[in-house]
ROVO-511768 format. One record per residue (C-alpha): chain; residue number from 1; y, x, z; residue in three letters. Coordinates in Angstrom, 3 decimals, m for minus. Layout:
REM residues N
+--------+-----+----------+----------+----------+--------+
! chaine ! num !       yy !       xx !       zz ! residu !
+--------+-----+----------+----------+----------+--------+
!      A ! NUM !        Y !        X !        Z !    ALA !
...
+--------+-----+----------+----------+----------+--------+
END
This chain:
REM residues 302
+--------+-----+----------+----------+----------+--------+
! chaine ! num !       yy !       xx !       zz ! residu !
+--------+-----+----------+----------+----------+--------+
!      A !   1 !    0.000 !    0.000 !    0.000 !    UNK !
!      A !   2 !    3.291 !    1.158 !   m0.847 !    UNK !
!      A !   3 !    5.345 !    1.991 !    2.330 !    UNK !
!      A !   4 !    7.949 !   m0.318 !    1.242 !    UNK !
!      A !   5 !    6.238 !   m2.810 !    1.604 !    UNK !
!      A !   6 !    6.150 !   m4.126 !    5.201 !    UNK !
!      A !   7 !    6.879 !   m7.056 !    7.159 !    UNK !
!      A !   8 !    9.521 !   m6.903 !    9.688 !    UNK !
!      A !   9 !    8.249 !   m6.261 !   13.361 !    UNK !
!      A !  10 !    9.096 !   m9.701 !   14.540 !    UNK !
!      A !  11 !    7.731 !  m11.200 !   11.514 !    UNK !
!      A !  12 !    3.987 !  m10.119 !   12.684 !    UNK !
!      A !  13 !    2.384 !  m13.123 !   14.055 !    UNK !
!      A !  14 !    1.367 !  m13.325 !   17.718 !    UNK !
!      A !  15 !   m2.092 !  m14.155 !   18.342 !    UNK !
!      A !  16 !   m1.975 !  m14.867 !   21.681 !    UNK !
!      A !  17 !    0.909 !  m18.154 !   20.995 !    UNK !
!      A !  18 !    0.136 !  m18.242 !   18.029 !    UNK !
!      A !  19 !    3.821 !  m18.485 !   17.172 !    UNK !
!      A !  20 !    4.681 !  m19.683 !   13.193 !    UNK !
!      A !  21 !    5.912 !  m17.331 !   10.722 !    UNK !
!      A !  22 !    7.582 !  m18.172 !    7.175 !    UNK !
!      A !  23 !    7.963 !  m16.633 !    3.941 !    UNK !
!      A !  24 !   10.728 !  m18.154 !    2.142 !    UNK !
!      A !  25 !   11.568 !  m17.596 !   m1.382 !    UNK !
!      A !  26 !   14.094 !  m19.069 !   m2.895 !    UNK !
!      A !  27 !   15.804 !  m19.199 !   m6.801 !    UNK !
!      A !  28 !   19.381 !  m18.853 !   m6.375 !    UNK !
!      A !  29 !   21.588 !  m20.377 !   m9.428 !    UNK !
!      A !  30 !   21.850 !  m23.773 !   m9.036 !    UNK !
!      A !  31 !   18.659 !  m23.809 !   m5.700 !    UNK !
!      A !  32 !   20.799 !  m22.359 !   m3.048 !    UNK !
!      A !  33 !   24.355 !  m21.574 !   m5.111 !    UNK !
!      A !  34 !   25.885 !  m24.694 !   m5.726 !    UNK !
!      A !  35 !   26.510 !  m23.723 !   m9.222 !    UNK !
!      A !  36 !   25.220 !  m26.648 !  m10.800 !    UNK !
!      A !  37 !   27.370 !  m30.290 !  m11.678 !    UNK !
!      A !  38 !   25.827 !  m31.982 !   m8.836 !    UNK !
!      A !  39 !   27.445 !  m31.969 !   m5.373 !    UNK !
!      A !  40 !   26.372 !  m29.542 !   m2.382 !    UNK !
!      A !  41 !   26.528 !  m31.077 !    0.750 !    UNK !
!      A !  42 !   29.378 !  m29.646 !    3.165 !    UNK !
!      A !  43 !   27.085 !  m28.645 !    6.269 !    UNK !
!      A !  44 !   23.926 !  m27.530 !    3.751 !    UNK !
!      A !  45 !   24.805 !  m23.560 !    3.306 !    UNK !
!      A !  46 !   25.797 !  m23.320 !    6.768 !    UNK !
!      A !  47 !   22.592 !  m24.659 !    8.220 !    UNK !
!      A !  48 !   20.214 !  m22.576 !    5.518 !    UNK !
!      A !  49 !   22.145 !  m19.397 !    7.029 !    UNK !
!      A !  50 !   21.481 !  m20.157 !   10.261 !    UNK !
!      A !  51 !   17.690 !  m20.894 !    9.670 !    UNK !
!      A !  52 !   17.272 !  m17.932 !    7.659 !    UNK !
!      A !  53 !   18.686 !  m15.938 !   10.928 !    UNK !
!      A !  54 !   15.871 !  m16.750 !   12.703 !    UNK !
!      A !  55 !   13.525 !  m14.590 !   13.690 !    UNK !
!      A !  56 !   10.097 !  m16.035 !   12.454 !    UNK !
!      A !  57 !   11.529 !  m16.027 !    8.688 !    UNK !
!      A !  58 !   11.667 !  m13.201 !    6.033 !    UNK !
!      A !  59 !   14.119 !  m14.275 !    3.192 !    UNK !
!      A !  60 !   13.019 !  m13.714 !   m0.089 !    UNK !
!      A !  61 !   15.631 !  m14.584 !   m3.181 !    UNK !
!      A !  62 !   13.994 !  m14.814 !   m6.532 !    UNK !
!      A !  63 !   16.363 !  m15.184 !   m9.438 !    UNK !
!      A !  64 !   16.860 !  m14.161 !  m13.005 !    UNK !
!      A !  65 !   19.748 !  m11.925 !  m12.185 !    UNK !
!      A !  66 !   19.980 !   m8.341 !  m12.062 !    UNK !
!      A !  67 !   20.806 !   m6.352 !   m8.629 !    UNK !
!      A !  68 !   24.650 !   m6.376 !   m9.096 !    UNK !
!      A !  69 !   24.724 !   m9.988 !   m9.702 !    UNK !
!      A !  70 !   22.541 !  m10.963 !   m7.120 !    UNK !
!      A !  71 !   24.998 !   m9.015 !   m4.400 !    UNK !
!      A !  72 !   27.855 !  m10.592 !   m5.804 !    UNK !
!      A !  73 !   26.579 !  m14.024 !   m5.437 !    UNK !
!      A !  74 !   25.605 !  m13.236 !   m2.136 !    UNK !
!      A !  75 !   29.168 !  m11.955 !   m1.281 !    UNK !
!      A !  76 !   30.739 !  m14.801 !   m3.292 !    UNK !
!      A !  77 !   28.629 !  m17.682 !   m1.577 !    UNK !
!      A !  78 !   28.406 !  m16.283 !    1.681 !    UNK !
!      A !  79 !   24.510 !  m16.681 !    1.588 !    UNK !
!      A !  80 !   22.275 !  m14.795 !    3.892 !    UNK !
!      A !  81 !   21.139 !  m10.553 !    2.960 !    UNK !
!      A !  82 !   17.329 !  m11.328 !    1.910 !    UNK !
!      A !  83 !   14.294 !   m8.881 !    3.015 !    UNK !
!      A !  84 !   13.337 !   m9.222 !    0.034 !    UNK !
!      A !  85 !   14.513 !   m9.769 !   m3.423 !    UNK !
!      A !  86 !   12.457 !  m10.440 !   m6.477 !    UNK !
!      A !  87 !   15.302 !   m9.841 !   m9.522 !    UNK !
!      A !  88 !   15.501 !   m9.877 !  m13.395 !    UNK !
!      A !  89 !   12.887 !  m13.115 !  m13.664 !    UNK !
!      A !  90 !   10.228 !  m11.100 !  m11.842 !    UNK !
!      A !  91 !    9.991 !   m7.302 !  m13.243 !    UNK !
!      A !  92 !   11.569 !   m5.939 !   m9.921 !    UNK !
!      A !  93 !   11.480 !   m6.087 !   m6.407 !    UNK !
!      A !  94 !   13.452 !   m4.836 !   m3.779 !    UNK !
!      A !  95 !   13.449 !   m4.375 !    0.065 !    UNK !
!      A !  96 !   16.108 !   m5.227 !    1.894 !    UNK !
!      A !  97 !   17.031 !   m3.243 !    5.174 !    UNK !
!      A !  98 !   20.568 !   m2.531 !    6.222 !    UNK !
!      A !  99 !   22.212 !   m3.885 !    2.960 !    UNK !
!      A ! 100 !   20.185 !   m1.274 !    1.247 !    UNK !
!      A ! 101 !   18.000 !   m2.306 !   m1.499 !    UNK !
!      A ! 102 !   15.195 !    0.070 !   m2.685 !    UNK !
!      A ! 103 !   13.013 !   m1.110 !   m5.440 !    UNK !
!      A ! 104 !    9.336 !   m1.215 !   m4.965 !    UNK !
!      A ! 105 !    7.686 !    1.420 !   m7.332 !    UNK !
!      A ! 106 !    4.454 !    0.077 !   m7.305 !    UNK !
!      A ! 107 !    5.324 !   m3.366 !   m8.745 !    UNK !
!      A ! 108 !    6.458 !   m1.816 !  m12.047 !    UNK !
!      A ! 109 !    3.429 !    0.351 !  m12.409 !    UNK !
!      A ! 110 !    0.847 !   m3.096 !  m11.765 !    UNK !
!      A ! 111 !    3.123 !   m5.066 !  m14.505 !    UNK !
!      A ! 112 !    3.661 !   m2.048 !  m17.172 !    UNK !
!      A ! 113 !   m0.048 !   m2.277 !  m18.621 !    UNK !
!      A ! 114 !    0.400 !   m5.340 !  m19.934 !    UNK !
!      A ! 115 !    3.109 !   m3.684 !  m22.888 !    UNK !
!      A ! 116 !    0.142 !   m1.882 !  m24.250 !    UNK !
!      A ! 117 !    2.422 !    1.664 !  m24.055 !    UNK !
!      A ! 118 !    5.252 !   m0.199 !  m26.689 !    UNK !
!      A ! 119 !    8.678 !    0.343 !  m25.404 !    UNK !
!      A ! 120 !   11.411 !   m2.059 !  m24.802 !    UNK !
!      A ! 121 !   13.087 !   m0.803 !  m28.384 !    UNK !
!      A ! 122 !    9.589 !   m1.638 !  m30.273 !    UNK !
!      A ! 123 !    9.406 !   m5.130 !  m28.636 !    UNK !
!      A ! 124 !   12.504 !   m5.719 !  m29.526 !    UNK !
!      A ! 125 !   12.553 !   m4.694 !  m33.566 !    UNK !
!      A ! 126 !    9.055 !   m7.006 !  m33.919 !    UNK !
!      A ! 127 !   11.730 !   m9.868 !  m33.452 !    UNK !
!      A ! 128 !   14.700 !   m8.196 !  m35.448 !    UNK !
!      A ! 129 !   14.441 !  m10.751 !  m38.445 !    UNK !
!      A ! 130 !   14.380 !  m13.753 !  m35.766 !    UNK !
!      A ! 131 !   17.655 !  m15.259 !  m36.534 !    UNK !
!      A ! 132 !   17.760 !  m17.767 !  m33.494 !    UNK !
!      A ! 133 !   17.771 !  m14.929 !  m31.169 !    UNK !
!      A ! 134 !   20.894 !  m13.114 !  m29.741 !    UNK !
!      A ! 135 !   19.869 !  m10.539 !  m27.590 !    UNK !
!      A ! 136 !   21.977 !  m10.855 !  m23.680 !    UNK !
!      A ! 137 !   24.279 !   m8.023 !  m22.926 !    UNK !
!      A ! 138 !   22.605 !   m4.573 !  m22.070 !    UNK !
!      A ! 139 !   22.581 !   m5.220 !  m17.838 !    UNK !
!      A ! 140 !   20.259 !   m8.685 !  m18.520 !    UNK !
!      A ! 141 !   17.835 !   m5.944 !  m20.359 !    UNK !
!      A ! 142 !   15.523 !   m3.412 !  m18.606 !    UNK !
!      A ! 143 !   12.213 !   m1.525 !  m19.116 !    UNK !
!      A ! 144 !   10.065 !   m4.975 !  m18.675 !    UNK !
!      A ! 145 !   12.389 !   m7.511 !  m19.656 !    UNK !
!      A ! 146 !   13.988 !   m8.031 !  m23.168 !    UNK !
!      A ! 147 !   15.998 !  m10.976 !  m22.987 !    UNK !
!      A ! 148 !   17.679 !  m13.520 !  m25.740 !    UNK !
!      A ! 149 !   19.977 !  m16.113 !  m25.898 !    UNK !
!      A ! 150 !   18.869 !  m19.148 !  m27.845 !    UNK !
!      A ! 151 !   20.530 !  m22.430 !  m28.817 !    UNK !
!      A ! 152 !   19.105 !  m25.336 !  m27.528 !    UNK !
!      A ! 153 !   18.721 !  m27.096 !  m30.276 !    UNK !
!      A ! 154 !   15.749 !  m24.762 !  m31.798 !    UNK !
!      A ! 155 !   12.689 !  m25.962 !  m32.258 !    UNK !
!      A ! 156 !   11.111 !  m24.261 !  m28.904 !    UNK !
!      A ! 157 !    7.515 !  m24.387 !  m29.687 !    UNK !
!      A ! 158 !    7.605 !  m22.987 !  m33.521 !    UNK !
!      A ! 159 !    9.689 !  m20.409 !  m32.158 !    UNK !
!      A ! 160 !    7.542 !  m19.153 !  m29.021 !    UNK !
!      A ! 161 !    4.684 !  m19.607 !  m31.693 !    UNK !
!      A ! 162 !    6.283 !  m17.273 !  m34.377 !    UNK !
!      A ! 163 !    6.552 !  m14.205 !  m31.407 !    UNK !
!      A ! 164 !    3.459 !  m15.041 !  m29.644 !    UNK !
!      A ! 165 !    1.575 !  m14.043 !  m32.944 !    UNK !
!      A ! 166 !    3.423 !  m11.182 !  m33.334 !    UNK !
!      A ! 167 !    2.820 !   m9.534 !  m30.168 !    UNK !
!      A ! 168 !   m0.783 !  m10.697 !  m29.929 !    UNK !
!      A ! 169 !   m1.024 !   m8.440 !  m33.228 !    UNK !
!      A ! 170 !    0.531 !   m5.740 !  m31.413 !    UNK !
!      A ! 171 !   m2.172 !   m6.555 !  m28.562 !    UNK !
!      A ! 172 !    0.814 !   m6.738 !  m26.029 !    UNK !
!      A ! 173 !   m0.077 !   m9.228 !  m23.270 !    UNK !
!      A ! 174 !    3.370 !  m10.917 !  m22.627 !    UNK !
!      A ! 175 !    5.127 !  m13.791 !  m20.876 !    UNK !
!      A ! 176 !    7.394 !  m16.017 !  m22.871 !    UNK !
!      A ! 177 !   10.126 !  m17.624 !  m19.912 !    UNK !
!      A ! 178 !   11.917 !  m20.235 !  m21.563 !    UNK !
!      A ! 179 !   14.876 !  m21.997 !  m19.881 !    UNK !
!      A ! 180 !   18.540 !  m23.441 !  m20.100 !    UNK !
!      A ! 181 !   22.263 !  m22.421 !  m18.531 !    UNK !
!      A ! 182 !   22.859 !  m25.777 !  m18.161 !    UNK !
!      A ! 183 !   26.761 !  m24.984 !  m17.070 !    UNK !
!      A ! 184 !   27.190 !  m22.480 !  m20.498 !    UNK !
!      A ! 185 !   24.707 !  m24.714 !  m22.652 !    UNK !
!      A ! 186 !   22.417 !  m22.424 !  m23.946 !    UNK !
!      A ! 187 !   18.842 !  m21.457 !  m23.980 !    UNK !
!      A ! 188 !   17.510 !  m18.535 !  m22.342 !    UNK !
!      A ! 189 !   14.108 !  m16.584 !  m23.174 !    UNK !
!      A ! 190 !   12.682 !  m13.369 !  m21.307 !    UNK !
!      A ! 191 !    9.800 !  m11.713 !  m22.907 !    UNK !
!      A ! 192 !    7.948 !   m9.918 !  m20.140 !    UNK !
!      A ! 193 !    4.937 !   m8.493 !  m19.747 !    UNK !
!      A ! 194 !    2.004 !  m10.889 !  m19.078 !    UNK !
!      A ! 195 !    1.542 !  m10.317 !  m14.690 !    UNK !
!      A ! 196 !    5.772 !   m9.884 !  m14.307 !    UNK !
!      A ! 197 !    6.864 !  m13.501 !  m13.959 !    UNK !
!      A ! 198 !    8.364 !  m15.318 !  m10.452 !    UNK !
!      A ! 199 !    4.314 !  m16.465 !   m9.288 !    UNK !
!      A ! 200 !    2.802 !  m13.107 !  m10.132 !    UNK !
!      A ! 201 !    5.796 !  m10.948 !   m7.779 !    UNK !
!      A ! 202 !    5.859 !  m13.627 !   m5.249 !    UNK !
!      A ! 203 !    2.105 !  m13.236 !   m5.050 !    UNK !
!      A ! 204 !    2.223 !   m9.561 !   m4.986 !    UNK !
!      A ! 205 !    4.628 !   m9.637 !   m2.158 !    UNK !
!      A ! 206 !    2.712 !  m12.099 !   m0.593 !    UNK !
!      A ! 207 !   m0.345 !  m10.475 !   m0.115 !    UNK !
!      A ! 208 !    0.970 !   m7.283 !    0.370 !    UNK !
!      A ! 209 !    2.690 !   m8.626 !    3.601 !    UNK !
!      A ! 210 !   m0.172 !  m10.211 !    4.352 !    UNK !
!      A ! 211 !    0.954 !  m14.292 !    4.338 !    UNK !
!      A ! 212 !   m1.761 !  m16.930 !    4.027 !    UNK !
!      A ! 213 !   m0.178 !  m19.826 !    1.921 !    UNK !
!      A ! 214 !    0.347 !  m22.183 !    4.294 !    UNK !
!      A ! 215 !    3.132 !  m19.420 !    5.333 !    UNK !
!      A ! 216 !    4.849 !  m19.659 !    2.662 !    UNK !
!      A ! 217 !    7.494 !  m22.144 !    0.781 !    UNK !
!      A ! 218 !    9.240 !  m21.742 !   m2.652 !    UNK !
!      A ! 219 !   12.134 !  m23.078 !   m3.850 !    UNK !
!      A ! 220 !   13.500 !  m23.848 !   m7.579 !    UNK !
!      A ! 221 !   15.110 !  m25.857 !   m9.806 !    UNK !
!      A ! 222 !   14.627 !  m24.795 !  m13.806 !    UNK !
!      A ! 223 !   12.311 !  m23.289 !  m16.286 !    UNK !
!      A ! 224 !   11.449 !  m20.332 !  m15.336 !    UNK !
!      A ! 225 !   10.169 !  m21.621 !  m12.152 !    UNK !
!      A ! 226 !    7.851 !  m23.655 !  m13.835 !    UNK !
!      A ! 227 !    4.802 !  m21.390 !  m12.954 !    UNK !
!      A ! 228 !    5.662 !  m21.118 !   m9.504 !    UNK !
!      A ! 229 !    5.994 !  m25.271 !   m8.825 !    UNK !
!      A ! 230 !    2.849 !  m25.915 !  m11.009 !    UNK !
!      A ! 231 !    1.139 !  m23.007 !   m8.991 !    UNK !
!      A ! 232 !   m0.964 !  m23.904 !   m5.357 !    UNK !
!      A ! 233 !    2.200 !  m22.238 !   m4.031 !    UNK !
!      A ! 234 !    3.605 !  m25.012 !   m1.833 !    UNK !
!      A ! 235 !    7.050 !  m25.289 !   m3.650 !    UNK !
!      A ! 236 !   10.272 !  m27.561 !   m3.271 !    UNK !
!      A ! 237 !   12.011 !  m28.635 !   m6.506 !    UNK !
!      A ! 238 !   15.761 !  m29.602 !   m5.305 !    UNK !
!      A ! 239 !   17.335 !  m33.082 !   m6.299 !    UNK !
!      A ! 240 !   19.451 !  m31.747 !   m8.285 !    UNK !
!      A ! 241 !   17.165 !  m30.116 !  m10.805 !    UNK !
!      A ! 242 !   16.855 !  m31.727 !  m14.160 !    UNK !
!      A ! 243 !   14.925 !  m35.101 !  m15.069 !    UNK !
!      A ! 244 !   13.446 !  m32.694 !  m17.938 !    UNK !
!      A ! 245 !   12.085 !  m30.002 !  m15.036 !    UNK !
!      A ! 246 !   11.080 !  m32.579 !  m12.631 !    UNK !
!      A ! 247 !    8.856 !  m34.644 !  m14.905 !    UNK !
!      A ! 248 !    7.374 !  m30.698 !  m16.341 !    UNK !
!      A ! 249 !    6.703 !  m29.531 !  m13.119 !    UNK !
!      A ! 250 !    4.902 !  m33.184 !  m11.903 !    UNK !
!      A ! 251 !    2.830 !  m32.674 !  m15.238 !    UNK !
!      A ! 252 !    1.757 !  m28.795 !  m15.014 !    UNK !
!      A ! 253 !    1.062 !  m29.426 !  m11.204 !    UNK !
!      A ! 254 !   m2.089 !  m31.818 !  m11.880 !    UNK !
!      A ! 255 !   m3.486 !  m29.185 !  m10.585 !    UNK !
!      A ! 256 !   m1.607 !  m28.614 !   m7.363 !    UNK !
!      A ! 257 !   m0.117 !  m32.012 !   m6.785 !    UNK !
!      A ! 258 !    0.101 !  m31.564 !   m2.724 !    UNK !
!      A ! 259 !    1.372 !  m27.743 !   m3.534 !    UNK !
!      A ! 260 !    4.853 !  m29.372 !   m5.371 !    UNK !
!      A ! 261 !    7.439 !  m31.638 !   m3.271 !    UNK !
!      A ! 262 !   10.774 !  m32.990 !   m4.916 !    UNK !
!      A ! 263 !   13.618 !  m33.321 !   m2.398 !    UNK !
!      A ! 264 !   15.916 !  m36.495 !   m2.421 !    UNK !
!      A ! 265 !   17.712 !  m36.065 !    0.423 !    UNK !
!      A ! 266 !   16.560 !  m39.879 !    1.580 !    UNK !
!      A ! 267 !   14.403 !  m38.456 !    5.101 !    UNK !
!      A ! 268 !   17.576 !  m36.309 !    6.090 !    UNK !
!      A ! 269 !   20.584 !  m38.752 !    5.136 !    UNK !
!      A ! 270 !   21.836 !  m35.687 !    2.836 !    UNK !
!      A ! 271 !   21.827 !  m35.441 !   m0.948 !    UNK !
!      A ! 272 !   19.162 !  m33.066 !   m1.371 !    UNK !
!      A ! 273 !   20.671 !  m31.038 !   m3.478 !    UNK !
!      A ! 274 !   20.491 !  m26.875 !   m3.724 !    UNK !
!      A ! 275 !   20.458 !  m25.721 !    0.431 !    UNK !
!      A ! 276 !   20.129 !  m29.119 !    1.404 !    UNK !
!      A ! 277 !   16.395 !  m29.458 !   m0.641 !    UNK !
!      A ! 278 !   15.524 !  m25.939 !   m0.149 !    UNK !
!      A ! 279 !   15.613 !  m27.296 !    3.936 !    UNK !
!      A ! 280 !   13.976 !  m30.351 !    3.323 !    UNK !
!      A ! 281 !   11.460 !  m28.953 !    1.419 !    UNK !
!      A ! 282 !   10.863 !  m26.518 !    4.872 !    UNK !
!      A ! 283 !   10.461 !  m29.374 !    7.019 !    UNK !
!      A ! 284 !    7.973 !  m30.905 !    4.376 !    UNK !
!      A ! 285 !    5.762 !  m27.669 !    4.261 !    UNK !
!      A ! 286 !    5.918 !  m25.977 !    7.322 !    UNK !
!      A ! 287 !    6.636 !  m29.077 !   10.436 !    UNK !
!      A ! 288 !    6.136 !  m25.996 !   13.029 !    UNK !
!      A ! 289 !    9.991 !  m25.284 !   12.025 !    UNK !
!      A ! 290 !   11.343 !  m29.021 !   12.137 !    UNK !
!      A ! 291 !   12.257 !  m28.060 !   15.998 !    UNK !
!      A ! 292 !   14.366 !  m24.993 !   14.688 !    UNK !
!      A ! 293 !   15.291 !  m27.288 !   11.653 !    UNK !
!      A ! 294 !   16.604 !  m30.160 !   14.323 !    UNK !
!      A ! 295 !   18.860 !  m27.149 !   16.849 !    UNK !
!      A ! 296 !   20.845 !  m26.421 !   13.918 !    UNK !
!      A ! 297 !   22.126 !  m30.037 !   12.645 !    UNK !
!      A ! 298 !   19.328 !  m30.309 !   10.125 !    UNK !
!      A ! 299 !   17.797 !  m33.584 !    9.533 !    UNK !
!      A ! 300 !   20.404 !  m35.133 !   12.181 !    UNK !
!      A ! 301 !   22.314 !  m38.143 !   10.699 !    UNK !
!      A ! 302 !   25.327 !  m36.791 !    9.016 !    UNK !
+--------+-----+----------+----------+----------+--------+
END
């Protein structure tokens, strides 16, 4: 095991009460940043700081964004510093510890087979002819991630078709991520290798800190966490995701159907919505917390 990867001291369980432990992870644009056109309630960031403080919980934000936008929307929205951070739709992770992030060098060596030895520059010339693909600035790029921009009115499945043949021929064993900026309007699309998408890190980190999955809850909202809420991953999708998403994730978690919960704010007389969901989907999951949940406000008639 890579020494970076280790629990926090009062994160180890204690046998002898028996005392609960959680593992948190959470999207961030538009599941915990109100960034989205729906409302946030007023008390909802305040009361997912203060649960996040405690304790018995090891924060872990997963997100498409790359370090330096993940700090700044933690600065900007005054959200709690994770111990963990699972960036760039899955291809790194970080630990957390005194503001300091240091990415875990194991994670990249698991995911890197799957590119077959090709390079990010050969991945991306198989796909130079693709006119419905804009390639995102250089800092949404990195060694395991080559990113597009897409409009939204291309026909998805012909064009996920056209590139999965292509890299199939180059034997690459990828992951096509698929999903939409709602606030710019635009498709997004992250071609990573097969094992570096949200469930395959959060699984990693999972097991490598040693959490059984009922110690665990997951939080989302769009496509890209599609694998996650379909997964046996007990995940909350917040109210104010997308009819589109919800009625996805309901389908691909046949599966799963008492791993996925959809927040509506109706059992905690708030909206649901981004902090507010990610809470209610806590108290859903993981009812040893509701006691913490009820000494900060939450679930209290507001």
């Amino acid at each position: 095991m890579n020494s970076l990867i280790t629990a926090k001291p009062q994160m180890i369980k204690n046998n002898s009460t028996g005392e609960s432990r959680l593992l948190l992870c959470t999207d961030m644009d538009r599941t915990i940043i109100p960034n989205g056109a729906q409302s946030e309630h007023s008390l909802a960031r305040r009361q997912f700081n203060e649960f996040c403080n405690l304790p018995q919980v090891s924060l872990v934000y997963v997100t498409g964004r790359h370090q330096k936008l993940a700090k700044q929307a933690i600065k900007n929205y005054a959200l709690p510093e994770p111990d963990y951070a699972i960036t760039d739709v899955g291809t790194i992770i970080y630990r957390i510890q005194n503001q300091q992030w240091q990415e875990i060098p194991d994670w990249g060596i698991d995911i890197e087979k799957g590119w077959n030895g090709k390079t990010h520059s050969q991945l991306k010339a198989l796909f130079s002819d693709i006119t419905e693909l804009k390639l995102q600035q250089v800092d949404k790029q990195n060694i395991h991630k080559l990113s597009y921009y897409v409009s939204t009115h291309v026909n998805e499945k012909k064009l996920l078709s056209l590139m999965t043949k292509r890299l199939d021929e180059k034997r690459v064993q990828s992951s096509l991520i698929w999903s939409i900026d709602e606030p710019k309007g635009i498709g997004l699309l992250d071609v990573l290798p097969k094992n570096a998408t949200k469930l395959h890190a959060i699984e990693f980190l999972r097991q490598q800190l040693n959490y059984s999955l009922d110690e665990i809850v997951f939080a989302g909202d769009s496509g890209n966490d599609l694998p996650v809420l379909a997964s046996p991953i007990p995940s909350v999708l917040v109210a104010n995701a997308s009819p589109e998403v919800k009625k996805t994730a309901q389908r691909l978690s046949n599966d799963n159907p008492h791993a996925l919960f959809l927040a509506t704010g109706k059992q905690t007389n708030m909206n649901g919505n981004y902090a507010a969901g990610v809470l209610e989907g806590v108290s859903h999951f993981a009812p040893s917390f509701c006691t913490h949940l009820e000494q900060i406000g939450f679930c209290d008639e507001q």
